[in-house]
C-alpha positions as CSV (number, residue, x, y, z in Angstrom):
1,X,1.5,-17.5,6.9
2,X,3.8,-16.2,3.9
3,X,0.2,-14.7,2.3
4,X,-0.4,-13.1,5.8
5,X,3.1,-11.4,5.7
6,X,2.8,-10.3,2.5
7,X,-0.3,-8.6,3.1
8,X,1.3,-6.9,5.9
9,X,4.3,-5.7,3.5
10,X,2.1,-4.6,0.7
11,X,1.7,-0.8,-0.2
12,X,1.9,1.8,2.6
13,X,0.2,-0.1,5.0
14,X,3.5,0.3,7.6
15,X,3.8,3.8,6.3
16,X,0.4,4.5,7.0
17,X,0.4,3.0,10.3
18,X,3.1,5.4,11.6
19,X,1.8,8.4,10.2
20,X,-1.2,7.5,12.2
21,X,0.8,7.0,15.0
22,X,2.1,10.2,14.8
23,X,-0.7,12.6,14.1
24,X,-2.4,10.5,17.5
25,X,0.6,12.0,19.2
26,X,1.0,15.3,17.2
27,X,-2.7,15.6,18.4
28,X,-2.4,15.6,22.1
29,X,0.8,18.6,21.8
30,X,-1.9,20.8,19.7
31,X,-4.9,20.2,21.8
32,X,-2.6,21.3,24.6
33,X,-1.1,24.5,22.7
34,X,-4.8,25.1,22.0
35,X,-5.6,25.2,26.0
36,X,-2.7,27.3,26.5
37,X,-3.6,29.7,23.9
38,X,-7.1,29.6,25.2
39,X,-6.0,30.4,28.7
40,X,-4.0,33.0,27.0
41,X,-7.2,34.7,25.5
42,X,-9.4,34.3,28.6
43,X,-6.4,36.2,30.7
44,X,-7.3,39.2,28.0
45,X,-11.1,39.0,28.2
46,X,-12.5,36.8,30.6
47,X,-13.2,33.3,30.4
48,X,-11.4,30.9,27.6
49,X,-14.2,28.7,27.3
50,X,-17.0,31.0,25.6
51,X,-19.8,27.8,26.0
52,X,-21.5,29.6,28.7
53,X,-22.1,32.8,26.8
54,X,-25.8,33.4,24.8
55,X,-26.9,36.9,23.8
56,X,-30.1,36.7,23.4
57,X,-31.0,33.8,24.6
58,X,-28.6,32.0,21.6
59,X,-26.2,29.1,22.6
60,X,-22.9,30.9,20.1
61,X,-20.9,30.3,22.9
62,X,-20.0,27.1,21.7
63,X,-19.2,28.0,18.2
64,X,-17.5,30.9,19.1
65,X,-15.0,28.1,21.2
66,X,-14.6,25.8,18.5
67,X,-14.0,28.1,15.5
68,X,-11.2,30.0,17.9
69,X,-9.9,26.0,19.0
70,X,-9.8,25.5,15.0
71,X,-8.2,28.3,13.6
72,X,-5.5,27.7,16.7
73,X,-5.3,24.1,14.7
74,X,-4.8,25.0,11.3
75,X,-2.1,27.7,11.9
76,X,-0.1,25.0,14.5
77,X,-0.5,22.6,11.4
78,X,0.2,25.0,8.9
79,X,2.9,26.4,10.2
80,X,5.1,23.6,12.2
81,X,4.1,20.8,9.8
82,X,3.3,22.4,6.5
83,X,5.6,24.5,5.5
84,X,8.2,23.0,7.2
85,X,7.9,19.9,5.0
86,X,7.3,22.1,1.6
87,X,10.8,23.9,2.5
88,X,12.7,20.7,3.1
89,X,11.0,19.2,-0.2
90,X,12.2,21.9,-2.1
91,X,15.6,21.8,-0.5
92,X,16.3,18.0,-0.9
93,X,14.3,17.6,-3.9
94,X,15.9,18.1,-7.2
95,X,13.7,19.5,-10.2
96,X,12.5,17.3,-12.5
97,X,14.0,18.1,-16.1
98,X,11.9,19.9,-18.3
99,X,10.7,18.1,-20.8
100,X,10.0,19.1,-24.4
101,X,6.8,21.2,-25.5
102,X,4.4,19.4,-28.0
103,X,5.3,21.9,-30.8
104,X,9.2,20.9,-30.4
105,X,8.3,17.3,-30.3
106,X,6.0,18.0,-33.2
107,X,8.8,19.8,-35.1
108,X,11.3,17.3,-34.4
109,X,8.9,14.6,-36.2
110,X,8.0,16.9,-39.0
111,X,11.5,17.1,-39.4
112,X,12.5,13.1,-39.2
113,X,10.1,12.7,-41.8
114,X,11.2,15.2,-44.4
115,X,14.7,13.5,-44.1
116,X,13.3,10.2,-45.2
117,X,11.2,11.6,-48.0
């Protein structure tokens, strides 16, 4: 049982399993902003679900849908999750000291040895 426990502790599993519980949930609010924003678009031109429309005898309908439903995704993504986090990072994260260049390092050894010599 102890091997079974620490299998469960090890690594990110626990981390990984809330993230994944999250983006399931975070999924359902952007597939709904994307309906809305659909509906939106089909009050301006017509219908929001483009499936149905082929020029020429071409199913683009369909693409046409999904490329607007994705680019609806990536900016809610982008811009509520993204750069959200990257600003709070920045905020709460301090910078890492710089650390020396090769050529100081290098003239800091060339330097040790001519004081033995």
């Amino acid at each position: 049982m102890s091997g079974f426990k620490d299998f469960i502790m090890r690594g990110n599993l626990v981390e990984i399993a809330v993230a994944f519980i999250m983006a399931t949930a975070f999924a359902a609010v952007v597939t709904a902003f994307t309906t809305m924003i659909l509906d939106i678009i089909g009050k301006a031109g017509g219908s929001p679900n483009f499936s149905g429309w082929q020029p020429g005898g071409i199913h683009v309908g369909s693409f046409i849908t999904a490329v607007i439903a994705f680019l609806i995704l990536a900016a809610v993504v982008y811009f509520f999750v993204v750069k959200p986090y990257e600003m709070a990072k920045a905020r709460w994260t301090k910078e890492p000291e710089v650390a020396e260049t090769e050529l100081e390092l290098l003239a800091q050894i060339r330097d040790s040895l001519a004081v033995r010599r």
